[in-house]
ROVEX-308470 format. One line per field, with one value per residue: residue number from 0; residue in one letter; x negated, y, z negated of N, C-alpha, C, O, CB in turn. Coordinates in steps of 0.05 Angstrom, whole numbers, m for minus. Each point is the difference from the previous one (the first is absolute). Glycine has a CB too. Layout:
<nodes>
num: (NUM/...);
residu: (A/...);
n.X: (X/...);
n.Y: (Y/...);
n.Z: (Z/...);
ca.X: (X/...);
ca.Y: (Y/...);
ca.Z: (Z/...);
c.X: (X/...);
c.Y: (Y/...);
c.Z: (Z/...);
o.X: (X/...);
o.Y: (Y/...);
o.Z: (Z/...);
cb.X: (X/...);
cb.Y: (Y/...);
cb.Z: (Z/...);
</nodes>
This chain:
<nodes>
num: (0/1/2/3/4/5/6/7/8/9/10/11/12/13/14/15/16/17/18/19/20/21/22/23/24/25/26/27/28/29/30/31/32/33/34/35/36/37/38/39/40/41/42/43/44/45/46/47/48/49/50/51/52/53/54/55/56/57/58/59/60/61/62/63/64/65/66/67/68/69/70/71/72/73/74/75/76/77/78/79/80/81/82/83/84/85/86/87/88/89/90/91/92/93/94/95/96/97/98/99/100/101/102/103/104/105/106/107/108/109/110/111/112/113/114/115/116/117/118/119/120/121/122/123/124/125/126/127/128/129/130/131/132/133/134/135/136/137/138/139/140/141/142/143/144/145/146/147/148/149/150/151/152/153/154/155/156/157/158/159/160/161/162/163/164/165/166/167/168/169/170/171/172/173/174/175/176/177/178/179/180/181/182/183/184/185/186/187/188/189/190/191/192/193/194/195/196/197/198/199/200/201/202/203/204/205/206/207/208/209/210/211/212/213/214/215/216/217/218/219/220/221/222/223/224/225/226/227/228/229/230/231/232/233/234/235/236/237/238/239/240/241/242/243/244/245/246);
residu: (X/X/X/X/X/X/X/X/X/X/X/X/X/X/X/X/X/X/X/X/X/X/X/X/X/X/X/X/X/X/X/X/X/X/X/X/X/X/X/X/X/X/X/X/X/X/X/X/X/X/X/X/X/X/X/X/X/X/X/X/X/X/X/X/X/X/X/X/X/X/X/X/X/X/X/X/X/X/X/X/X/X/X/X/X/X/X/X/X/X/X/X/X/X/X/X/X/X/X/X/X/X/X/X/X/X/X/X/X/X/X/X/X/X/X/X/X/X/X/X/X/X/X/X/X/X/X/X/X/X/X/X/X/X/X/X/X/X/X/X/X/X/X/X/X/X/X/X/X/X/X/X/X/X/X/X/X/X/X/X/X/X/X/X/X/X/X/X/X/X/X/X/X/X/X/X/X/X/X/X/X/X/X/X/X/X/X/X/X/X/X/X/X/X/X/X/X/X/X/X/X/X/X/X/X/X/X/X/X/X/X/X/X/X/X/X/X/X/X/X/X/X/X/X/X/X/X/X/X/X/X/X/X/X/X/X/X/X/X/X/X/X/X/X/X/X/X);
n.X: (m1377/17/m19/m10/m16/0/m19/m48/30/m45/59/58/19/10/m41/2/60/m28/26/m3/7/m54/m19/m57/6/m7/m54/m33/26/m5/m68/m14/m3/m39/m63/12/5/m50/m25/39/m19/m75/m20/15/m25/m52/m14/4/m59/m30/m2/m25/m16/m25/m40/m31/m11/58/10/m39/32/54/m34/m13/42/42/m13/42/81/m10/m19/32/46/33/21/17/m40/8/71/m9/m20/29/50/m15/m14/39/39/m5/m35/m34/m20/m3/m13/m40/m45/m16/m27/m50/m33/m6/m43/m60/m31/18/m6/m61/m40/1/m37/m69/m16/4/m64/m36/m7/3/m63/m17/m4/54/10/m23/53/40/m42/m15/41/m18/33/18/m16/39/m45/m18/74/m5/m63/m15/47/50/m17/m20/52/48/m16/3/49/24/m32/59/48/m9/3/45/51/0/33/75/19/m5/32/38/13/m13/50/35/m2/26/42/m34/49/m49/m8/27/58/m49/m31/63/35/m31/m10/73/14/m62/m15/m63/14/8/m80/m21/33/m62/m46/27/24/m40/m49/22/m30/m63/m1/26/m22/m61/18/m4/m71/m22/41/m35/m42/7/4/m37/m76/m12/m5/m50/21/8/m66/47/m36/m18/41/m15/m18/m39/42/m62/m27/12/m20/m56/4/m57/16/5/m80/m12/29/m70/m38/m24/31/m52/1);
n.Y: (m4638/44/m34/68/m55/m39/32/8/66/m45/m37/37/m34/72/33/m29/45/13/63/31/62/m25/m41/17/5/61/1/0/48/30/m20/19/67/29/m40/18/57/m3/m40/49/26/m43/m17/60/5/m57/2/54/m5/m50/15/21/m31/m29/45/29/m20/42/m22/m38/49/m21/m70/14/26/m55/m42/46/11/m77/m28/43/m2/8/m37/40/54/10/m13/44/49/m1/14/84/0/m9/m19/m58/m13/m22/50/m37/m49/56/29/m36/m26/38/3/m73/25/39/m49/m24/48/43/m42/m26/56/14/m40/m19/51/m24/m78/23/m16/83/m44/m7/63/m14/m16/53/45/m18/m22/68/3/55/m3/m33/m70/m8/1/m34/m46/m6/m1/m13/m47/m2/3/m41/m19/84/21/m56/8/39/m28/m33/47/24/m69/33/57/m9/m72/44/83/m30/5/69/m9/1/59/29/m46/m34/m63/m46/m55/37/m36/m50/38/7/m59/m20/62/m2/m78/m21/m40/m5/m30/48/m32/m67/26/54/m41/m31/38/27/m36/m17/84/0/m68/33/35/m27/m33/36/26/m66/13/63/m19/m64/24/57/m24/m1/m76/45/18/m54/m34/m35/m11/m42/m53/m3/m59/38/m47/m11/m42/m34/22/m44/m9/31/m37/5/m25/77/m15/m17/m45/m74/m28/19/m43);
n.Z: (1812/47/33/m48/m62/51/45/m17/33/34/24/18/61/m21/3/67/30/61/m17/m69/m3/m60/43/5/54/m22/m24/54/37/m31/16/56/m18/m51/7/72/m5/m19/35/50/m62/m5/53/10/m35/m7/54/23/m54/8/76/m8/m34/35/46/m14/m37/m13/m86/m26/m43/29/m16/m74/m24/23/m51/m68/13/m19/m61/m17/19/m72/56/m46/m2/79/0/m35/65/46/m48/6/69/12/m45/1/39/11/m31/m59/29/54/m27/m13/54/22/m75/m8/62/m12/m11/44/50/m16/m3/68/46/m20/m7/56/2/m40/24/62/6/m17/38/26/7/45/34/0/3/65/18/5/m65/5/m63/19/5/m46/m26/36/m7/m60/m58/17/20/m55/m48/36/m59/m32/50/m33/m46/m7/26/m55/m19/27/6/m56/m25/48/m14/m66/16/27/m72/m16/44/m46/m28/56/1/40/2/7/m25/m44/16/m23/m40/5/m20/m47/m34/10/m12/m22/73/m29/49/28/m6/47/35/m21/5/68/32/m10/m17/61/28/m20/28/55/3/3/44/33/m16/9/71/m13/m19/52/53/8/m3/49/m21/m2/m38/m24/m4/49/17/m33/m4/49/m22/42/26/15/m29/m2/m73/30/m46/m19/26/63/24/18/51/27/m59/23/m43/m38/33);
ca.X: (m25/0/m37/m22/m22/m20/m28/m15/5/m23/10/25/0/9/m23/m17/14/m13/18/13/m5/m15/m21/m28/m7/6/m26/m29/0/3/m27/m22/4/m10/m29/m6/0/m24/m30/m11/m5/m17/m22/m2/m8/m28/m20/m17/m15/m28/m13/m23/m20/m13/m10/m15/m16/6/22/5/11/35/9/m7/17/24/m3/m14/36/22/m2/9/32/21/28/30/7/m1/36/15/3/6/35/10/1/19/22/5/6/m30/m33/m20/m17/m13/m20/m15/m2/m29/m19/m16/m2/m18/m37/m22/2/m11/m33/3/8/m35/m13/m2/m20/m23/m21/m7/m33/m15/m12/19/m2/m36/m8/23/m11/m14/19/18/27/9/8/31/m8/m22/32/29/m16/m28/5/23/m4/m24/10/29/6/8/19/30/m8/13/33/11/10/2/31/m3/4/17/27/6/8/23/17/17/16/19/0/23/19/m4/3/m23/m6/2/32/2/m19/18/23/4/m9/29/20/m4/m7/m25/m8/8/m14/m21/3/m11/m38/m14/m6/m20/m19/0/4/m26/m18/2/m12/m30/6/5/m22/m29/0/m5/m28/m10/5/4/m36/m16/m19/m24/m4/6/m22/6/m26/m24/12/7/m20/m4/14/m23/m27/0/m17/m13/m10/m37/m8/15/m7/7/6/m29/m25/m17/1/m38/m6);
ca.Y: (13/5/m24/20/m18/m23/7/18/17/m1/m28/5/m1/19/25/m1/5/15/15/0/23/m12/m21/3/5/34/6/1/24/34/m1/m10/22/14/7/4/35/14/m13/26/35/0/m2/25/27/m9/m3/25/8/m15/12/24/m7/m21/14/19/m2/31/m5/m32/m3/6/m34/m8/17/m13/m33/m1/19/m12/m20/17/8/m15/4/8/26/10/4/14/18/9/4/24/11/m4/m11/m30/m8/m14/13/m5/m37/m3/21/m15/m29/9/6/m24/m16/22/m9/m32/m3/20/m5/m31/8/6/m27/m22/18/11/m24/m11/m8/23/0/4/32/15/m18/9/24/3/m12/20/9/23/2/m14/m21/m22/m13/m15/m26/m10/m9/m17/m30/m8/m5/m13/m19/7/19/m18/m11/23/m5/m25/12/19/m17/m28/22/17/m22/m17/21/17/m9/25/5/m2/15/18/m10/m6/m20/m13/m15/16/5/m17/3/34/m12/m27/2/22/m21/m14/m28/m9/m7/28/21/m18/m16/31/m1/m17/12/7/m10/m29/18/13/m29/m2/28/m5/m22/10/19/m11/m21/24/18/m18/6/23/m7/m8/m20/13/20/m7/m18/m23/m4/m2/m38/m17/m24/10/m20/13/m20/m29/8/m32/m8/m2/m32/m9/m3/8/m23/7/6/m20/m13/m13/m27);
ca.Z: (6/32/9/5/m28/m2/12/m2/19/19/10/8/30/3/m2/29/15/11/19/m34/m2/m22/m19/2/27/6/m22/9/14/m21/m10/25/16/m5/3/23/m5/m2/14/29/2/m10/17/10/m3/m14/22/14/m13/m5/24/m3/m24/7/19/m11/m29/m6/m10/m14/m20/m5/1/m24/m20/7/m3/m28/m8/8/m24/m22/13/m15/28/m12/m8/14/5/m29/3/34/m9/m13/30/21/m17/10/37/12/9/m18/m7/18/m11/m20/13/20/m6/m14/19/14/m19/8/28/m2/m13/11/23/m1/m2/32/21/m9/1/20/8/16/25/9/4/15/31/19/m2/27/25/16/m14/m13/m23/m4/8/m28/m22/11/7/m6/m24/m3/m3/m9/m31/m3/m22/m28/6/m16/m27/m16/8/m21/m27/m10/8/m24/m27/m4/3/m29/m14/15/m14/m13/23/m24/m19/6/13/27/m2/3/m20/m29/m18/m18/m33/m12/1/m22/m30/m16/m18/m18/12/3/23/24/m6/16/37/6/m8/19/30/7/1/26/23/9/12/29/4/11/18/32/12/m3/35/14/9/6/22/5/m4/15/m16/0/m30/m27/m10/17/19/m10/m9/29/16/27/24/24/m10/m19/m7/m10/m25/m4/m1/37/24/19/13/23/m18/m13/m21/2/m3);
c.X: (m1/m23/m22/m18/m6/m16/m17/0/m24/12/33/13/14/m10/m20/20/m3/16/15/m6/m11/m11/m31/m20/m2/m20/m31/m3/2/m35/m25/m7/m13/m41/m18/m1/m26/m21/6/m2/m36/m22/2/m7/m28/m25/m10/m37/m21/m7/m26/m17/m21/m12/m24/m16/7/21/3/11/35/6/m12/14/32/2/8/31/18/6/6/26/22/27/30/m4/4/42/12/m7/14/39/6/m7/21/18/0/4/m16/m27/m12/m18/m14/m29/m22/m16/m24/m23/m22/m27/m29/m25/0/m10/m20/m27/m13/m11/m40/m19/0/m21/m24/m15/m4/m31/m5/m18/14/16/m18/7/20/m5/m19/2/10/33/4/3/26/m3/m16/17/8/m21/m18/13/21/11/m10/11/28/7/m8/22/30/2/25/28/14/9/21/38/7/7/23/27/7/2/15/24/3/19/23/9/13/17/6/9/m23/m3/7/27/m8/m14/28/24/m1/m6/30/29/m6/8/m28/m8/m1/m38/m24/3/m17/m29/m3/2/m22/m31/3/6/m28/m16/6/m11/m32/m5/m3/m24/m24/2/m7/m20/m23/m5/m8/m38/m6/m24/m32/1/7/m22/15/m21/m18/5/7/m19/0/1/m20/m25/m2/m26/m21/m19/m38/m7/7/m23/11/0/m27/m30/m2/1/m26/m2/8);
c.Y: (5/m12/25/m8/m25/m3/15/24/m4/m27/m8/3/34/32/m7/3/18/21/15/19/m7/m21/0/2/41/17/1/22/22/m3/2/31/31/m6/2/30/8/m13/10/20/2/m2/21/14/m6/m2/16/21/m20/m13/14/m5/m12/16/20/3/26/m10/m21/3/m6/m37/m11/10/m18/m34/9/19/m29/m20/6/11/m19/1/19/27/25/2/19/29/22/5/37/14/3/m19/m26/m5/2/11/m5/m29/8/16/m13/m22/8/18/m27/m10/16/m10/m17/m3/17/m10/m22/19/12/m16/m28/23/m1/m33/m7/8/31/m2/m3/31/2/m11/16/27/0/m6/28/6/27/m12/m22/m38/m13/1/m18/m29/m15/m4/m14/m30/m19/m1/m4/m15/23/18/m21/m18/19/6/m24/19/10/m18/2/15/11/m24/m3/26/2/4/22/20/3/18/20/m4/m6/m41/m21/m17/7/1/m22/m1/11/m10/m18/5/13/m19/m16/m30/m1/m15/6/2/m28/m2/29/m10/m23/5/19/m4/m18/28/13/m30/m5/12/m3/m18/12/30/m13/m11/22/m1/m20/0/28/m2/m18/m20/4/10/m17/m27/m27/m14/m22/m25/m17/m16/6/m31/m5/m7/m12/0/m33/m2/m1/m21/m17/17/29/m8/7/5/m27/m5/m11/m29/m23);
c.Z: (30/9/m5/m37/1/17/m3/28/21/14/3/33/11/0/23/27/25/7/m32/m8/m41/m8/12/26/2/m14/12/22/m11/m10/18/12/m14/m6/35/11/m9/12/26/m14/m16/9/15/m2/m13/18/27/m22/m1/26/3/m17/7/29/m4/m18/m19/m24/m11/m24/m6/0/m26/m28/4/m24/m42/m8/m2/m13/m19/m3/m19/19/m12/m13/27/14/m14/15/24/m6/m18/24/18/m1/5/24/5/m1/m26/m1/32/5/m9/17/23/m18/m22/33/9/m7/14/32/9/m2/17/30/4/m4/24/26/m10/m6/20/12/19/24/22/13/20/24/12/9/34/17/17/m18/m22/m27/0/13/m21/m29/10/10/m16/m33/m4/3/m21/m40/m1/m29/m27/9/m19/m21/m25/9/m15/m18/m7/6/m33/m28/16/0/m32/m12/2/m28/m22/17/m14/m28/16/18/26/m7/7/m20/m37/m5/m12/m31/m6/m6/m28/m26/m18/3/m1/22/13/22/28/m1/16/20/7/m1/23/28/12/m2/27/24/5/9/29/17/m1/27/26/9/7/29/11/6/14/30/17/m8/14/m16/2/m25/m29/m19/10/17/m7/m12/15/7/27/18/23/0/m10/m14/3/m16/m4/4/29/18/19/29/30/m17/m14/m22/m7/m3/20);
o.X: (7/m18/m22/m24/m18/m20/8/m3/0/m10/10/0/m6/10/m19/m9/9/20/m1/m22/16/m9/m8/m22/m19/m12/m17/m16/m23/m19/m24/m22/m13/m18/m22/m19/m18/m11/m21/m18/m15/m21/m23/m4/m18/m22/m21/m22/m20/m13/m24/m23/m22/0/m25/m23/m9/15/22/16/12/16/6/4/12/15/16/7/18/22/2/12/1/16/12/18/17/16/13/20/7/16/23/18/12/6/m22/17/m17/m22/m21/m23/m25/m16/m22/m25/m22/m21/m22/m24/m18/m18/m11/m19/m9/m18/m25/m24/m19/m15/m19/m16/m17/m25/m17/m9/11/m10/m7/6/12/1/m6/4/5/m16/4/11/m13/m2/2/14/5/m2/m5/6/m7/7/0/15/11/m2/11/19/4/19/14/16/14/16/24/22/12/22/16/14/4/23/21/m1/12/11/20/1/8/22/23/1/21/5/m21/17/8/7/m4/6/19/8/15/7/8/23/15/8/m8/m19/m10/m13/m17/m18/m19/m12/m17/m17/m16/m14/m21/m1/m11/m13/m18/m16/m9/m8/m20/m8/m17/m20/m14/m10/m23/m21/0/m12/12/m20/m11/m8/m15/m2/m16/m15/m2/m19/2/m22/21/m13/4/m15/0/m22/10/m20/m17/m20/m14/m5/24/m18/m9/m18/12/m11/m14/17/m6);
o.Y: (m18/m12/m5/0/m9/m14/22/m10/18/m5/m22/24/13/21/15/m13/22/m7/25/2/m13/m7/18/11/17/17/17/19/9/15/4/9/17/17/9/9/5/15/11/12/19/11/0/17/17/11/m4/5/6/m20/m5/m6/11/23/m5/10/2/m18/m8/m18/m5/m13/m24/m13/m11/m5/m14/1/m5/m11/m16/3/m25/18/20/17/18/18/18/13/23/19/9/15/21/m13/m9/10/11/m12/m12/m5/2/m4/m4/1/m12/4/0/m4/m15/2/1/m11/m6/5/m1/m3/m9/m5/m15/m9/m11/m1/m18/23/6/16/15/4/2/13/15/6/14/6/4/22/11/m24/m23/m16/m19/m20/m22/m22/m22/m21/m23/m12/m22/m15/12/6/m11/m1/3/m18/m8/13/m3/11/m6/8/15/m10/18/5/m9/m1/14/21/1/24/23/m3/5/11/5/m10/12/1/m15/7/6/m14/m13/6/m1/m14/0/7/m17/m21/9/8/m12/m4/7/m8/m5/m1/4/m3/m3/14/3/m11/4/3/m7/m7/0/9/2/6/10/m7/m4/m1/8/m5/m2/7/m21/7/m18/m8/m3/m2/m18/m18/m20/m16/m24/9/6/m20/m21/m1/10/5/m23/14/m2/m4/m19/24/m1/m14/20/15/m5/19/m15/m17/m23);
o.Z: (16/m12/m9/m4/m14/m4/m8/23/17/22/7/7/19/8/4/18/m5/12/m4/10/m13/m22/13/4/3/12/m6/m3/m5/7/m6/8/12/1/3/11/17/16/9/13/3/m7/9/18/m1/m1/13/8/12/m3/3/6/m1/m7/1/2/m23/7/m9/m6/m21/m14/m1/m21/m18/m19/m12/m24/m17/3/m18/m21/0/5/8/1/m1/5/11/6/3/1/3/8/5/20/4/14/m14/0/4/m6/m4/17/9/m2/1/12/m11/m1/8/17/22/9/22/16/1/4/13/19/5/17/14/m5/0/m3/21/15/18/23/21/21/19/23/20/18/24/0/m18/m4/m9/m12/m15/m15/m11/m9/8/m8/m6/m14/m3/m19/m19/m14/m22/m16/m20/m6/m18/m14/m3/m4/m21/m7/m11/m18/m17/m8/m8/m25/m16/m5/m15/m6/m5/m11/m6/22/12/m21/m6/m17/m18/m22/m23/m19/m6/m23/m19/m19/m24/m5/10/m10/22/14/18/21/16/14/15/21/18/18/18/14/13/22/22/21/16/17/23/21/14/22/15/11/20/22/5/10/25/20/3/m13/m12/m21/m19/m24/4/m6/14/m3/m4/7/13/m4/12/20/m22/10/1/m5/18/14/7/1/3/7/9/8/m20/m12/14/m7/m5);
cb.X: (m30/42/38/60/36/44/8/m23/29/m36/m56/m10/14/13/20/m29/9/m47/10/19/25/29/52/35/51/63/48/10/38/86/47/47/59/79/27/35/64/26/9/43/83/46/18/20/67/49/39/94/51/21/66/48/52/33/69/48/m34/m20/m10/m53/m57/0/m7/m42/m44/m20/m70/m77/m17/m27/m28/m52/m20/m37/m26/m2/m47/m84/m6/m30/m38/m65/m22/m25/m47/m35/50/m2/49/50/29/56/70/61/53/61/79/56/53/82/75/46/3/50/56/56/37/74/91/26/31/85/47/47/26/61/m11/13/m24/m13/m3/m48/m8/29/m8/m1/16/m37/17/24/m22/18/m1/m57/25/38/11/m53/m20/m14/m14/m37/m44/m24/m18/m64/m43/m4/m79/m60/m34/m55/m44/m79/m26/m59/m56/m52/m38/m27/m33/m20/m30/m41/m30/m41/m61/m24/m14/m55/64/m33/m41/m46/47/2/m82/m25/m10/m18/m69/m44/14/3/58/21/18/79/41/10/82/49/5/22/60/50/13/34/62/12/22/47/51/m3/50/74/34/9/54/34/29/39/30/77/m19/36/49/3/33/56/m8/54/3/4/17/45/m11/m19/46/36/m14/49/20/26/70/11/26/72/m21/10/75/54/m7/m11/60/m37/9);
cb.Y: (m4/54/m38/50/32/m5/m33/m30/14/29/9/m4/m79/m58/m6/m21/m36/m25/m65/m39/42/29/m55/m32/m77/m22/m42/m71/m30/m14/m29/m66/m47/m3/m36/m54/m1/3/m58/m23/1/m19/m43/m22/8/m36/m32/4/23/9/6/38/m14/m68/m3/m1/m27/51/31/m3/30/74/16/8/68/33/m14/m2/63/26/1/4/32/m5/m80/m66/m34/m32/m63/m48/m45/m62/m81/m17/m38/29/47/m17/m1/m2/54/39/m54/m9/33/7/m7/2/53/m20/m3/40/6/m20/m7/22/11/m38/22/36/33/m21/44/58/3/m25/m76/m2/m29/m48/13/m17/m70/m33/m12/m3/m52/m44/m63/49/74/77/36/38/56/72/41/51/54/52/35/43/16/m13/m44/m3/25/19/m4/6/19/m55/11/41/m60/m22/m3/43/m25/m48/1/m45/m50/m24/m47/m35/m19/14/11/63/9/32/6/22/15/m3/28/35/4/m17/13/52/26/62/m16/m5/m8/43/37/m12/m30/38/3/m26/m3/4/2/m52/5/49/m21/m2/24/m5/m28/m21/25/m7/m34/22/26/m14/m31/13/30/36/m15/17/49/20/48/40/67/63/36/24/m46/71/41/36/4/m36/73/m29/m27/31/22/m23/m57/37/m27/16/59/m11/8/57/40);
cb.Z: (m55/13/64/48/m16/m15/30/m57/m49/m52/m31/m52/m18/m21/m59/m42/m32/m1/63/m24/67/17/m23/m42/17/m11/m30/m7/31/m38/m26/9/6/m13/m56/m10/m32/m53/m35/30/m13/m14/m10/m14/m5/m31/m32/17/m31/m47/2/2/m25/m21/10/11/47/47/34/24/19/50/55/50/24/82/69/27/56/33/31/23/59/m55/14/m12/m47/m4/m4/m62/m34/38/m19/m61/m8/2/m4/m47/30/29/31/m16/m29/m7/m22/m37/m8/37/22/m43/3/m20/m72/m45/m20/m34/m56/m34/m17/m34/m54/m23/2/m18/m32/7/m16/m56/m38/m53/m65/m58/m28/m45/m87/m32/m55/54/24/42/3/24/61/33/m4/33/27/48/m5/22/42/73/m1/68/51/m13/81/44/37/8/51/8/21/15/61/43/m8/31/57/22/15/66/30/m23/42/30/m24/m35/m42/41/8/39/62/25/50/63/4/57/75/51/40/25/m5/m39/m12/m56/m46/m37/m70/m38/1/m45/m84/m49/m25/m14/m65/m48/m33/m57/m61/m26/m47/m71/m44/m29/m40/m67/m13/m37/m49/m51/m44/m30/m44/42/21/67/49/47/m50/6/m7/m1/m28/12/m42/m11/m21/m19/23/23/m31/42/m18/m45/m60/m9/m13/m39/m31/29/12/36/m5/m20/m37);
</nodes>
């Protein structure tokens, strides 16, 4: 019996070889890369639009119509069709992958403007700031935690699509489904599902240090749990100090 059967391929040392041209390490990069691709072309082109949207207010139906395309959107059939398009290789999955990505980052981006406090607006408004200043200074600050709320999402739905990457003969996490279902090694087909389940969990993780750091503990409600250091609280019943004890 060889070891690749008596080991399980998720716990095989040899499929973790760094540098190795088919093993898992190599699989995650490829994999890293192509969902990092579409989420930049996606924020490029989502969060300039629900900008405006959010701003203005002009067009709200496209960021609602978008959010309500993008729950409906069948990824693989969308690949199947792009592939009779523009045959095998990267542009079709990468297609497919930024139009998953476009909604959440789209609907999140408008909705973080259009909840930010109007009064806040007004005020800046009568300070004197321009348009382009009260975005970049007033809302954008203000709606960061849903803007990256929707950069999670939109992480999290393409790290766990990417893997139709594999159907047109791309490489990444999905050689291991595509690989393991077409010769019938099943435990190929789990090291695949768990990896990538433990990559999109990293992947949130490291956006949640992000959006931790990058918000402002005010906005995000931090702030508001924080034991205050600066006043000591006292008790009802305790003497305040310099005030006569009866009796």
């Amino acid at each position: 019996m060889s070891t690749t059967q008596e080991t399980p391929y998720l716990f095989d040392p040899a499929n973790w070889e760094f540098g190795a041209a088919g093993s898992i390490p190599s699989f995650i990069v490829t994999h890293l890369y192509y969902t990092g691709l579409a989420l930049a072309i996606a924020i490029l082109i989502a969060v300039p639009v629900g900008l405006y949207i959010g701003h203005t207010g002009r067009l709200a139906f496209v960021a609602i119509n978008a959010g309500n395309a993008g729950r409906a959107l069948p990824t693989l059939g969308l690949v199947s069709l792009l592939v009779t398009m523009f045959g095998l290789g990267l542009i079709p999955a990468l297609i497919a992958l930024v139009i998953l990505a476009i909604p959440p980052i789209l609907t999140s981006t408008y909705a973080g403007l259009r909840a930010v406090d109007r009064a806040a607006v007004d005020a800046a408004k009568g300070m004197g700031m321009r348009e382009l200043g009260i975005l970049l200074r007033v809302e954008i600050p203000m709606a960061l935690p849903l803007i990256i709320s929707g950069l999670r999402s939109a992480a999290l739905q393409v790290v766990a699509t990417a893997t139709v990457a594999a159907y047109v003969g791309l490489g990444g996490l999905g050689r291991l489904l595509v690989d393991g279902l077409a010769l019938n090694q099943y435990d190929r087909v789990v090291a695949g599902a768990v990896v990538v389940a433990v990559l999109a969990i990293v992947i949130d993780l490291v956006a949640e240090g992000i959006q931790r750091l990058v918000v402002s503990p005010g906005i995000s409600g931090r702030a508001l749990t924080r034991p205050s250091k600066s006043f000591p609280t006292v008790s009802p019943t305790q003497p305040r100090a310099g005030t006569a004890s009866a009796g």
